[in-house]
C-alpha positions as CSV (number, residue, x, y, z in Angstrom):
1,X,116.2,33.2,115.6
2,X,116.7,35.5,119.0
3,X,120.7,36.1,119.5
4,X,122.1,33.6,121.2
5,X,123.8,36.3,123.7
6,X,121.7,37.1,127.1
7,X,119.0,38.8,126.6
8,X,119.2,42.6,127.1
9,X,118.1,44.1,130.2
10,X,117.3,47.7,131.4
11,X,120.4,49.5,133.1
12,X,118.4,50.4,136.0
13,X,117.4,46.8,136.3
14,X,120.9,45.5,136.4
15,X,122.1,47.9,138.8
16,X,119.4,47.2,141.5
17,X,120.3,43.4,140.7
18,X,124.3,43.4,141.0
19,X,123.7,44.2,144.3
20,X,125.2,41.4,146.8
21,X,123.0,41.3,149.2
22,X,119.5,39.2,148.2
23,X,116.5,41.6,149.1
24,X,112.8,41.8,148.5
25,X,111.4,42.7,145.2
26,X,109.5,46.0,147.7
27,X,113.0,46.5,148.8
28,X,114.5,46.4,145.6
29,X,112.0,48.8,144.2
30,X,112.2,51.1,147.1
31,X,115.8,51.4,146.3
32,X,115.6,52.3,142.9
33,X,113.1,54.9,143.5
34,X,110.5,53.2,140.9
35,X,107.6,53.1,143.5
36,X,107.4,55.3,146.4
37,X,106.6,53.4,149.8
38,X,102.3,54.7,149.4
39,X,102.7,53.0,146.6
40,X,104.0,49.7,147.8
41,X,101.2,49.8,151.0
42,X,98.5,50.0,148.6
43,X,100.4,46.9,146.3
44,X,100.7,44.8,149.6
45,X,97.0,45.6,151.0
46,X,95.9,44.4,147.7
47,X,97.7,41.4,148.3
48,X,96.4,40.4,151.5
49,X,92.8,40.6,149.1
50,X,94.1,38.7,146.1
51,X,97.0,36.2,147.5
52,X,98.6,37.3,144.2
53,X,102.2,37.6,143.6
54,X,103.8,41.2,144.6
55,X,105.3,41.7,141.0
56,X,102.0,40.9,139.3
57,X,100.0,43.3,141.5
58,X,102.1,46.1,140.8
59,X,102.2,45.2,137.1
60,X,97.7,45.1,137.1
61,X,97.6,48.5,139.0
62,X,100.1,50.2,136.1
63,X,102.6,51.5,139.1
64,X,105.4,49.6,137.6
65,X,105.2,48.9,134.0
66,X,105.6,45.1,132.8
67,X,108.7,45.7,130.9
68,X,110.9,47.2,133.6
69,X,109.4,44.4,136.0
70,X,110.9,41.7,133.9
71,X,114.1,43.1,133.3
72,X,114.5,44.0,136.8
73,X,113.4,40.1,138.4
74,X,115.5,38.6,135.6
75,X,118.3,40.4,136.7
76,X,117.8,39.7,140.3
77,X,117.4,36.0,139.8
78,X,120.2,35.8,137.2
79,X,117.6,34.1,134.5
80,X,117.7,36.9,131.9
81,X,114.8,38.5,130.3
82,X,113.5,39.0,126.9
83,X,111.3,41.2,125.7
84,X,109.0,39.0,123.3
85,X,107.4,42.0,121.0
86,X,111.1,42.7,119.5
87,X,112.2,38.8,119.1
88,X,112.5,36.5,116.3
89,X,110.9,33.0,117.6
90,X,112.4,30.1,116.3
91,X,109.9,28.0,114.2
92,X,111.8,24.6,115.7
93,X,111.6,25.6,118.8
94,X,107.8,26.2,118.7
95,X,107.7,22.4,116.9
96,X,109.2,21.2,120.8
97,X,106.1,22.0,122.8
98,X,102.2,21.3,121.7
99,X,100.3,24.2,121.9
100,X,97.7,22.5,125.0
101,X,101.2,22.6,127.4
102,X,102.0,26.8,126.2
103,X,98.5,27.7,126.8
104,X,98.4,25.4,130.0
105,X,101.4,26.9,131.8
106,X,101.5,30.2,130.2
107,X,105.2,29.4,128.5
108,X,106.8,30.0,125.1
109,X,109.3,28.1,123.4
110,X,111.8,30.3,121.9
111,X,115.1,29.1,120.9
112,X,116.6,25.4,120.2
113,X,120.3,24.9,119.6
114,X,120.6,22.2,118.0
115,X,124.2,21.6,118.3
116,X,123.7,21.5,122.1
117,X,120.4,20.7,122.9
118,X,119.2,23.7,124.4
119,X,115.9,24.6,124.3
120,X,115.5,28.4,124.9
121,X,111.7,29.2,127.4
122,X,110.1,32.0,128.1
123,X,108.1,32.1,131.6
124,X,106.6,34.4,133.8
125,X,108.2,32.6,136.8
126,X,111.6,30.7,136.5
127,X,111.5,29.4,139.1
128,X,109.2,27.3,138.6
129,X,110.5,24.0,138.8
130,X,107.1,22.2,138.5
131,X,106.4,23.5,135.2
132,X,109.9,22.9,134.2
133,X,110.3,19.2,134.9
134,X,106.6,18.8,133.2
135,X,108.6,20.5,130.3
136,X,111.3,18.3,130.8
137,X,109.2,14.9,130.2
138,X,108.1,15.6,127.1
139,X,111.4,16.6,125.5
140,X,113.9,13.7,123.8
141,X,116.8,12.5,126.4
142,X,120.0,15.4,126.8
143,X,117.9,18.3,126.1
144,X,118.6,21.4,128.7
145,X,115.8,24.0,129.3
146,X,117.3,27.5,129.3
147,X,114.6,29.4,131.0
148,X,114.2,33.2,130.6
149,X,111.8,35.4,132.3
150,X,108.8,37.6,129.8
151,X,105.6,39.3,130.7
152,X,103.2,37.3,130.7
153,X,101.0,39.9,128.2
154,X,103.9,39.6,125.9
155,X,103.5,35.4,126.2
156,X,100.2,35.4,125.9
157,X,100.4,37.7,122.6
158,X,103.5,35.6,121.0
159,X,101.5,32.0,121.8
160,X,98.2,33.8,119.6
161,X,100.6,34.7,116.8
162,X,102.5,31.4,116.4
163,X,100.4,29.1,117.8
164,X,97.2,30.5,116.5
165,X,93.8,30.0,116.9
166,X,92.0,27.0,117.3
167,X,88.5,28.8,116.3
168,X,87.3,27.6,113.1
169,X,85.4,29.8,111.0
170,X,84.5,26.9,108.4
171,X,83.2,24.7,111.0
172,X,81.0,27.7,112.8
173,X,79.6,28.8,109.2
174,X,79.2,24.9,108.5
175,X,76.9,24.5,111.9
176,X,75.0,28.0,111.0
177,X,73.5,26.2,107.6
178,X,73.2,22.9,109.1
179,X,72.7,23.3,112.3
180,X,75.1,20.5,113.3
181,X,77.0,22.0,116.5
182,X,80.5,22.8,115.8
183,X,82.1,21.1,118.9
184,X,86.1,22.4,118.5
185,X,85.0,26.2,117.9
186,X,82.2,25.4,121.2
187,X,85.5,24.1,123.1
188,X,87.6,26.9,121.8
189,X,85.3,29.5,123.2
190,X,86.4,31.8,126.2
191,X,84.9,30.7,129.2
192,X,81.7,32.2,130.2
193,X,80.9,33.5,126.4
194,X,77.6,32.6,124.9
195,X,77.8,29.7,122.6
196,X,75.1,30.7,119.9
197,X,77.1,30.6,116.4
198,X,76.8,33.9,115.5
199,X,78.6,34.7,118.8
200,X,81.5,32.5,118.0
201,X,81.5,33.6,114.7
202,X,82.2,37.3,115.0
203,X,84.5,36.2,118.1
204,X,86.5,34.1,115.4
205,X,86.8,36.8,113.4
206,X,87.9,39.6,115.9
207,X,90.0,37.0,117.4
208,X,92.1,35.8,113.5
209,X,92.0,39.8,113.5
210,X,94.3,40.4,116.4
211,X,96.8,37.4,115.7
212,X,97.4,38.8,112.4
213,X,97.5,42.4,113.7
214,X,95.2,44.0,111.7
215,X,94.3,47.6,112.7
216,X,91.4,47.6,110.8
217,X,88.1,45.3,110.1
218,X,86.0,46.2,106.8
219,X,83.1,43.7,106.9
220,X,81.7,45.0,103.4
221,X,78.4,44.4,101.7
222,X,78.3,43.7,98.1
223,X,75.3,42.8,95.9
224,X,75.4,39.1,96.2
225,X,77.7,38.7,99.0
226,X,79.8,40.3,101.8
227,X,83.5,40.8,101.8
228,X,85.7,40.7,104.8
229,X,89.0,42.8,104.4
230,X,91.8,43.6,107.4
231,X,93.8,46.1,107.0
232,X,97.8,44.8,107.9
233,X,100.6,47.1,108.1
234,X,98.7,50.0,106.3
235,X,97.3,47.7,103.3
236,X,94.5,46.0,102.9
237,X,93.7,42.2,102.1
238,X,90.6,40.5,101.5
239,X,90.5,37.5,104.1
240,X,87.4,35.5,103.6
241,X,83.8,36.2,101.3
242,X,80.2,35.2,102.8
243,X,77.0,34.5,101.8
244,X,74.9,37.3,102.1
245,X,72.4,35.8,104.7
246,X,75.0,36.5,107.5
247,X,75.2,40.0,107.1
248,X,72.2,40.8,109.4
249,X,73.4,38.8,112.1
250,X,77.1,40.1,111.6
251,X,75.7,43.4,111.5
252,X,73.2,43.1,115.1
253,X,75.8,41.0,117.1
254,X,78.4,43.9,116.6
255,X,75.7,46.6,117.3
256,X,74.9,45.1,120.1
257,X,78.5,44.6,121.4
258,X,79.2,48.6,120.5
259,X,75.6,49.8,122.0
260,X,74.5,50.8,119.0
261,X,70.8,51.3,118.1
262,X,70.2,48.0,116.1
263,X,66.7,49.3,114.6
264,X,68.8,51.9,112.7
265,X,70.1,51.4,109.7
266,X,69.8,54.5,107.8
267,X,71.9,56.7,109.7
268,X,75.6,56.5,110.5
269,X,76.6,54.8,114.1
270,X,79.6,54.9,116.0
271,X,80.0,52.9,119.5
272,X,82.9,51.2,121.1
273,X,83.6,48.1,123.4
274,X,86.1,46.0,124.9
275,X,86.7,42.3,124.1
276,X,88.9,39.8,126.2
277,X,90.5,37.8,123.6
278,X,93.2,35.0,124.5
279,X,93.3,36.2,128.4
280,X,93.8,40.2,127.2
281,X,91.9,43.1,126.7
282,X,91.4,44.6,123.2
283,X,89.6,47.5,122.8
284,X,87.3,47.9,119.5
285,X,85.8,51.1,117.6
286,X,83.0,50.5,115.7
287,X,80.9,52.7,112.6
288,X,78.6,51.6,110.8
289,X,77.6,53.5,107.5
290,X,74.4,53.1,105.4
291,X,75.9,51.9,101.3
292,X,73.4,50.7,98.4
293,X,73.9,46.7,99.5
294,X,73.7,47.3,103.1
295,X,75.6,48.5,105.6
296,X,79.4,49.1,106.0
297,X,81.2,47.9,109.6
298,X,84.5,49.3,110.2
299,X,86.0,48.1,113.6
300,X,89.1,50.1,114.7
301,X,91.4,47.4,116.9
302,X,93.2,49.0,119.6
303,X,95.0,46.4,121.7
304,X,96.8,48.3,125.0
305,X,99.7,46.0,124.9
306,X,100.8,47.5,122.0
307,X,99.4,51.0,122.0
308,X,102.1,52.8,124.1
309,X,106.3,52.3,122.1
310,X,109.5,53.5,123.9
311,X,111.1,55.9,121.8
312,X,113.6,53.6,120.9
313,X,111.1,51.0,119.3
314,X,109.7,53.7,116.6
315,X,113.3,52.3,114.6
316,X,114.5,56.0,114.1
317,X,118.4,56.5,113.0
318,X,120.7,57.9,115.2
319,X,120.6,61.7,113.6
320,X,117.2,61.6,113.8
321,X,117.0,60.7,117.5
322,X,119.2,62.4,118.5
323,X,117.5,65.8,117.0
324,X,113.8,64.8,118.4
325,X,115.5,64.3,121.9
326,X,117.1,68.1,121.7
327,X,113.9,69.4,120.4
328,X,111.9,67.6,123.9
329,X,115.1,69.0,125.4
330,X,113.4,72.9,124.5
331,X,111.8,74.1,128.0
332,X,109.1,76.0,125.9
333,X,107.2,75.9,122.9
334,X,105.5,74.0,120.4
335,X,106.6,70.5,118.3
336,X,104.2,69.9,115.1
337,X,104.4,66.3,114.2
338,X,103.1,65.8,110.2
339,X,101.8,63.4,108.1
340,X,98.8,62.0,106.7
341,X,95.6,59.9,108.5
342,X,97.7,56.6,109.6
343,X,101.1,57.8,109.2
344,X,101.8,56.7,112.7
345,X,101.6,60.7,114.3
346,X,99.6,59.7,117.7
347,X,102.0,56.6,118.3
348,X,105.2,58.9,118.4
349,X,103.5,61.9,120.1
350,X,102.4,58.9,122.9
351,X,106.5,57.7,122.5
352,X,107.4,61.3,123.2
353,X,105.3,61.4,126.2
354,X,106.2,58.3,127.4
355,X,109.5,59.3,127.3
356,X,109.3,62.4,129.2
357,X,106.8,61.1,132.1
358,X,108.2,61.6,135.2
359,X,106.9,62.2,138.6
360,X,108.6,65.9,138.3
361,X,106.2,66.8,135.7
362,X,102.4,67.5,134.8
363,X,101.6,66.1,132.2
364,X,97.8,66.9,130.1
365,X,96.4,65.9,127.0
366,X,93.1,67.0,124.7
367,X,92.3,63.9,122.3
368,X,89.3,62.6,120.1
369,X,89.3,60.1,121.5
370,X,91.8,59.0,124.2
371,X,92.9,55.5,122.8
372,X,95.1,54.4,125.3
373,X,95.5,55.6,129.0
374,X,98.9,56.0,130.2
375,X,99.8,55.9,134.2
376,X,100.5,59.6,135.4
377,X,99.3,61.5,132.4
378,X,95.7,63.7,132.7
379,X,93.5,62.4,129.8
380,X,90.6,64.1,128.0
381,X,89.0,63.7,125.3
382,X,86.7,66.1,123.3
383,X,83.1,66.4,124.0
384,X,80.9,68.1,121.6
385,X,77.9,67.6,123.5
386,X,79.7,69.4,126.6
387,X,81.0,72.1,124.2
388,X,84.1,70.7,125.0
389,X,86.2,71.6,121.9
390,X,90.1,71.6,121.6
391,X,89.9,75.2,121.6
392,X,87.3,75.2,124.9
393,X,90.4,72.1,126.2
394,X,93.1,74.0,126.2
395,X,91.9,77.1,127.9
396,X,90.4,74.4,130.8
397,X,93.9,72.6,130.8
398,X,95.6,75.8,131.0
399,X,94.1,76.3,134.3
400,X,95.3,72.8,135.5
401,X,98.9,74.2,136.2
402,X,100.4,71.8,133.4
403,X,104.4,71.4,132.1
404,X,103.5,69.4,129.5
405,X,100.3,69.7,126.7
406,X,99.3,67.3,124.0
407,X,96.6,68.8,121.8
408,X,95.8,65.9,119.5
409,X,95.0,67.8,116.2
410,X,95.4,71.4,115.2
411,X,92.3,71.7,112.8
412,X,91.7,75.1,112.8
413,X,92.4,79.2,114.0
414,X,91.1,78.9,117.2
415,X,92.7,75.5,118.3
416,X,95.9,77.0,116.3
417,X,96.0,80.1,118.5
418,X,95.4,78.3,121.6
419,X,97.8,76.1,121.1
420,X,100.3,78.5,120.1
421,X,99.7,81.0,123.6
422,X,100.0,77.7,125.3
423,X,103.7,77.4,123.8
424,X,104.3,81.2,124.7
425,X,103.0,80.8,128.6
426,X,105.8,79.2,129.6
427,X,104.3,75.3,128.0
428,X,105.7,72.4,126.5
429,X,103.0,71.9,123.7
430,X,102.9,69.1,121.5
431,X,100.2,68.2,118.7
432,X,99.5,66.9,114.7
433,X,98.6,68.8,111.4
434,X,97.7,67.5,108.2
435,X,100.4,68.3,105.7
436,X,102.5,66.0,103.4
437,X,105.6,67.4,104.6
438,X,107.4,69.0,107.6
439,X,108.0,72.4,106.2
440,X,104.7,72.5,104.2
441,X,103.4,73.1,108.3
442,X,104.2,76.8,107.5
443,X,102.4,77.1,104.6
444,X,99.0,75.6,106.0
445,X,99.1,77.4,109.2
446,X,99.4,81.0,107.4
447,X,96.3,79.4,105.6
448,X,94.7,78.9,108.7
449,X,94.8,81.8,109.6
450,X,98.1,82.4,111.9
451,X,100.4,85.2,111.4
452,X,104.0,85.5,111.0
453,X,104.2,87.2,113.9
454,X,102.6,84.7,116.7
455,X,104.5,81.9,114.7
456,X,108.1,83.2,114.6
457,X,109.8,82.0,117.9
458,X,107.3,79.5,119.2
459,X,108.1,76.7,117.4
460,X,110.7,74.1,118.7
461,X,110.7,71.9,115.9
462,X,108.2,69.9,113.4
463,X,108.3,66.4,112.4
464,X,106.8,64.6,109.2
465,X,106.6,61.0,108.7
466,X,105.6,57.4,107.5
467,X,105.2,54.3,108.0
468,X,106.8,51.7,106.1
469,X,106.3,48.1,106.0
470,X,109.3,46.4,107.0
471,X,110.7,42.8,104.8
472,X,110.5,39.5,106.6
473,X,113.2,38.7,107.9
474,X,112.7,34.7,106.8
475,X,111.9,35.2,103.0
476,X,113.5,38.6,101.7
477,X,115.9,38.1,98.6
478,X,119.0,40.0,98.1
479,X,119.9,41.5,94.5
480,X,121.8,43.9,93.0
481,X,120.6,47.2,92.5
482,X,119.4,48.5,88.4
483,X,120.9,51.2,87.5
484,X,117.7,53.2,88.0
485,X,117.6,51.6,91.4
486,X,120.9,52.9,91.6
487,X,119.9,56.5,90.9
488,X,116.7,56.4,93.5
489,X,119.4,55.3,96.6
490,X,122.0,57.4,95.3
491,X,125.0,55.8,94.8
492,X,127.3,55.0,92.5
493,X,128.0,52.3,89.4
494,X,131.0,51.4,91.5
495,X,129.8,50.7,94.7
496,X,128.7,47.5,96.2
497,X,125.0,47.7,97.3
498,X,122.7,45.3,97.6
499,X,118.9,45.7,98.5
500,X,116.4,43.8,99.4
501,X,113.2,42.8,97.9
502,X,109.5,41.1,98.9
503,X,109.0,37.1,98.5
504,X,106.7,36.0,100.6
505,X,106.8,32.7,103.4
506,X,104.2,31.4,105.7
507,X,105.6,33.2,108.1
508,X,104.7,36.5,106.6
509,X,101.1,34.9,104.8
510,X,103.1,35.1,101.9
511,X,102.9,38.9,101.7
512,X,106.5,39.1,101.9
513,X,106.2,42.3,104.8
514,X,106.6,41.7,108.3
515,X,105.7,45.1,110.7
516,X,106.2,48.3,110.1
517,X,109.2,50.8,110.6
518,X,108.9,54.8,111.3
519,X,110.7,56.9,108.1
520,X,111.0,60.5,109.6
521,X,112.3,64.1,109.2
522,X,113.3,66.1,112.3
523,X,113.5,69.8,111.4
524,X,114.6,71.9,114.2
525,X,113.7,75.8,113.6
526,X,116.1,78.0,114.6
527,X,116.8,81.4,114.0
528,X,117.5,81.0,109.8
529,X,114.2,79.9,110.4
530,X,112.4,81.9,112.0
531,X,113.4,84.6,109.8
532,X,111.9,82.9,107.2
533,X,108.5,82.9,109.1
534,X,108.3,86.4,109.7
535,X,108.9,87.2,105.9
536,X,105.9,84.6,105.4
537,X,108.4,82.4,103.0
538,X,107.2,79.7,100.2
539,X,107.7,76.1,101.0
540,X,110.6,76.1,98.4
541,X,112.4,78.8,100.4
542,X,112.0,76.4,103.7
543,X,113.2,74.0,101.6
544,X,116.5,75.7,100.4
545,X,117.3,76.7,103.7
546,X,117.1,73.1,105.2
547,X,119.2,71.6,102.1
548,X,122.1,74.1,102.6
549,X,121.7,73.1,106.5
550,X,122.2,69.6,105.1
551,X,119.1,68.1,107.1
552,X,118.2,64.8,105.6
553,X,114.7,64.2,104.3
554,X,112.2,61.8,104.8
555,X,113.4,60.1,101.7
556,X,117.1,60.0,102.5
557,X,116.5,58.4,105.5
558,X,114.1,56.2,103.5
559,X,116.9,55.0,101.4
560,X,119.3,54.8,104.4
561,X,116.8,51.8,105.4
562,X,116.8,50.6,101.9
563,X,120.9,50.3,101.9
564,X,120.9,48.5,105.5
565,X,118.0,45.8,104.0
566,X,115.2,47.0,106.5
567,X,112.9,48.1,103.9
568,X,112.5,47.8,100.1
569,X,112.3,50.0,97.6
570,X,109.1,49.2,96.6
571,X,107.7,50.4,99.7
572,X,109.9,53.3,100.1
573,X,108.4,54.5,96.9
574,X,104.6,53.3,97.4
575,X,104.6,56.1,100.4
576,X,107.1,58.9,99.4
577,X,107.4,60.4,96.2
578,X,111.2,59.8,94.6
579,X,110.8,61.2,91.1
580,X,112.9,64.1,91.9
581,X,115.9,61.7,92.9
582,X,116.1,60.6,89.3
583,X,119.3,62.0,87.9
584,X,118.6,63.2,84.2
């Protein structure tokens, strides 16, 4: 259940609203300095065009992002806001109101008080006392709608995940062997799609895909059939098995949706399209490999919604914040952020940026690819075929007269140097490496091929980390702690701890996980440091240094999220290694 107190709102929001005098949402902006007045002509020229609503305009041309625009309108009109992506819904609430009247007016149900009839909505417009008396009608006598303003991106995502999907895979599949039309999947369909089965049926599947947010789709040939796995919150789980004889037309419509060459299938493909599903645009990344039973599909989902966290969201403790902030703080040099292929690196380097965007600043960034575009920020991506390397990118971007540079891996001597001049020029530079740790960064860079010398007083800081899936909130089961469990967190036989542990609800599809959290290490290099750089030190000398420092590790703060009941220490130890925690 959401907290029953008013939903929070952005400072800035509520200080534009307590103003007395009622003014124009232009006005309003105006005054807080969030658009500039060329801004607002173009927003009100494209109004006269559309006959759309001011807010939304500016929201669909990315000059005022969605969030900010709902705090600051729920403020104004004294509604409240709520920001749908970090909310518990209330499972009785979504009872109150048939799916056909959420998708019809673009609402969501999500709190009911039962004690005094109050039944918490989420609208784009509160105002709108139309949809509200409709509402009204079909609720028992005595019951009082409590509306609250949400984007309407954020609606339209909560309504797929709790309404779900009325697409049925069964009935499609049933009508592809039969031939008998499948007439609630054909009704189901977006408006305008084609309504051949195979159509609907990869729709269905991208579609059950992003309500369950997957990341990734493995469609999976095997000798006598073909396995369909999604990849949820870093793990994967088989969701359905089919006949072999749809693999072909599996494999062509998604060729054809990627632009992929569909008479090849004995050489790797990649491609990449966009797909509007429930009224939003997801954006998929396709490869296709040639295996002994066929071949392999791998679609990447990246849904824009979600791609771009406030720093706040990545669920870092307050130490830890508080020491990436001073590090973004540095005017020059270079932050390393570590950890292995889907340890979450790009989503906190695009949290750091986010975070330092700014109209004062020029911001630049070199990626392969660029996943998802944010407003004032110079995208590239690398292009081999252009001899457009991250090496060849930096150099380029160094002539673009940037503050700020985001070099999306450090793979090698050349992109290392680059990047590293960059940071001595006078640059904020910020980019990945592959290492399992924060101060094993060292270590691989001197294998690269960088000397002490270029490294030593041109790194701010590095960051490692991992993502870890969090417990549901409706199923997890308190316990006591074994006494090996005990050891692993820490603490004593005297103290009173409990953890948490998996169950598994239909709320979580009885995994027992529910989203993920960020487990980091900030290490800030100072001049202890730095020494150690120039004398070309082992990891275990980094290592010594930082404990007498007393800078906590990934896995301390690992267990910190263990002791509040965040995480459990299952998952804590499928990702980080805690052998050496065990007190012999």
């Amino acid at each position: 259940m959401i907290p029953s107190s008013p939903p929070a709102e952005s400072p800035k929001a509520a200080s534009l609203a307590s103003e007395n005098k009622p003014r124009r949402l232009g006005e309003l902006l105006l005054a807080g300095m969030i658009i500039t007045p060329d801004q607002l002509r173009i927003a009100l020229h494209e109004q006269k065009k559309t006959k759309e609503q001011l807010g939304r305009i500016l929201v669909k041309l990315d000059l005022v992002p969605e969030a900010l625009m709902r705090d600051l309108l729920g403020a104004a009109l004294g509604k409240g806001s709520i920001d749908l992506s970090q909310s518990d819904i209330n499972p009785e609430a979504v009872k109150m109101i048939p799916k056909k009247l959420v998708e019809r007016f673009r609402i969501m149900p999500v709190d009911w008080d039962e004690q005094k009839l109050v039944l918490t909505v989420a609208m784009p417009n509160t105002l709108d006392v139309g949809i509200l008396d409709k509402i009204q009608a079909r609720l028992k006598p005595g019951t009082t709608i409590k509306p609250v303003l949400a984007g309407e991106s954020e609606i339209g995502h909560a309504i797929d995940k709790y309404y779900g999907f009325e697409l049925s895979l069964d009935g499609i599949m049933r009508e592809i062997e039969t031939g008998e039309v499948d007439l609630d999947s054909l009704a189901s369909a977006e408006a305008g799609e084609f309504s051949h089965p195979m159509v609907r049926l990869v729709d269905s599947l991208l579609a059950d895909a992003v309500r369950r947010d997957a990341s990734d789709i493995h469609i999976e040939p095997e000798a006598g059939f073909v396995r369909i796995r999604y990849r949820i919150d870093g793990v994967m789980a088989e969701m359905r098995s089919l006949h072999r004889d749809y693999l072909s037309g599996l494999v062509v419509r998604l060729k054809v949706l990627s632009k992929m060459n569909i008479a090849e299938t004995r050489a790797p493909q990649d491609g990449r399209f966009t797909l509007r599903v429930s009224k939003r645009e997801i954006d998929f990344r396709v490869a296709s490999q040639p295996t002994t039973h066929g071949e392999n599909i791998v679609l990447r989902i990246l849904d824009r919604n979600k791609g771009i966290l406030r720093l706040e969201y990545l669920g870092l403790d307050e130490h830890t914040m508080l020491t990436l902030k001073m590090m973004m703080a540095q005017p020059v040099g270079i932050i390393l952020v570590t950890g292995p292929t889907g340890s979450g690196k790009t989503t906190t380097l695009y949290a750091m940026l986010n975070f330092l965007n700014t109209p004062e600043i020029n911001i630049m960034t070199l990626e392969d690819p660029v996943e998802y575009p944010i407003q004032m920020i110079r995208q590239t991506s690398v292009n081999a075929a252009a001899n457009l390397g991250f090496s060849e990118g930096i150099r380029s971007i160094l002539r673009q007269d940037p503050d700020v540079i985001l070099v999306g891996e450090i793979r090698d001597l050349d992109t290392a140097q680059m990047a590293l001049r960059a940071a001595m020029t006078g640059h904020k530079v910020f980019s990945t490496l592959h290492t399992n740790s924060a101060l094993g960064a060292f270590p691989r860079l001197f294998d690269i091929g960088i000397t002490p010398d270029t490294l030593s007083g041109n790194v701010t800081g590095i960051l490692a980390q991992r993502l870890v899936r969090k417990l549901c909130p409706q199923c997890k089961r308190p316990s006591a702690p074994t006494s090996l469990e005990r050891s692993l967190l820490g603490v004593g036989d005297n103290e009173d701890v409990v953890i948490y542990h998996a169950i598994g609800c239909s709320a979580c599809y009885e995994v027992g996980y529910k989203g993920r959290i960020t487990v980091m290490e900030a290490i800030p290099i100072d001049d202890d440091f730095d020494n150690l750089i120039s004398h070309r030190a082992t990891k275990s000398e980094f290592s010594r240094v930082a404990h007498e420092k007393g800078l906590p590790s990934m896995a301390d703060n690992g267990m910190h999220l263990v002791l509040k009941g965040i995480v459990s220490l299952d998952e804590i130890s499928r990702v980080l290694d805690l052998s050496y925690r065990i007190q012999h």
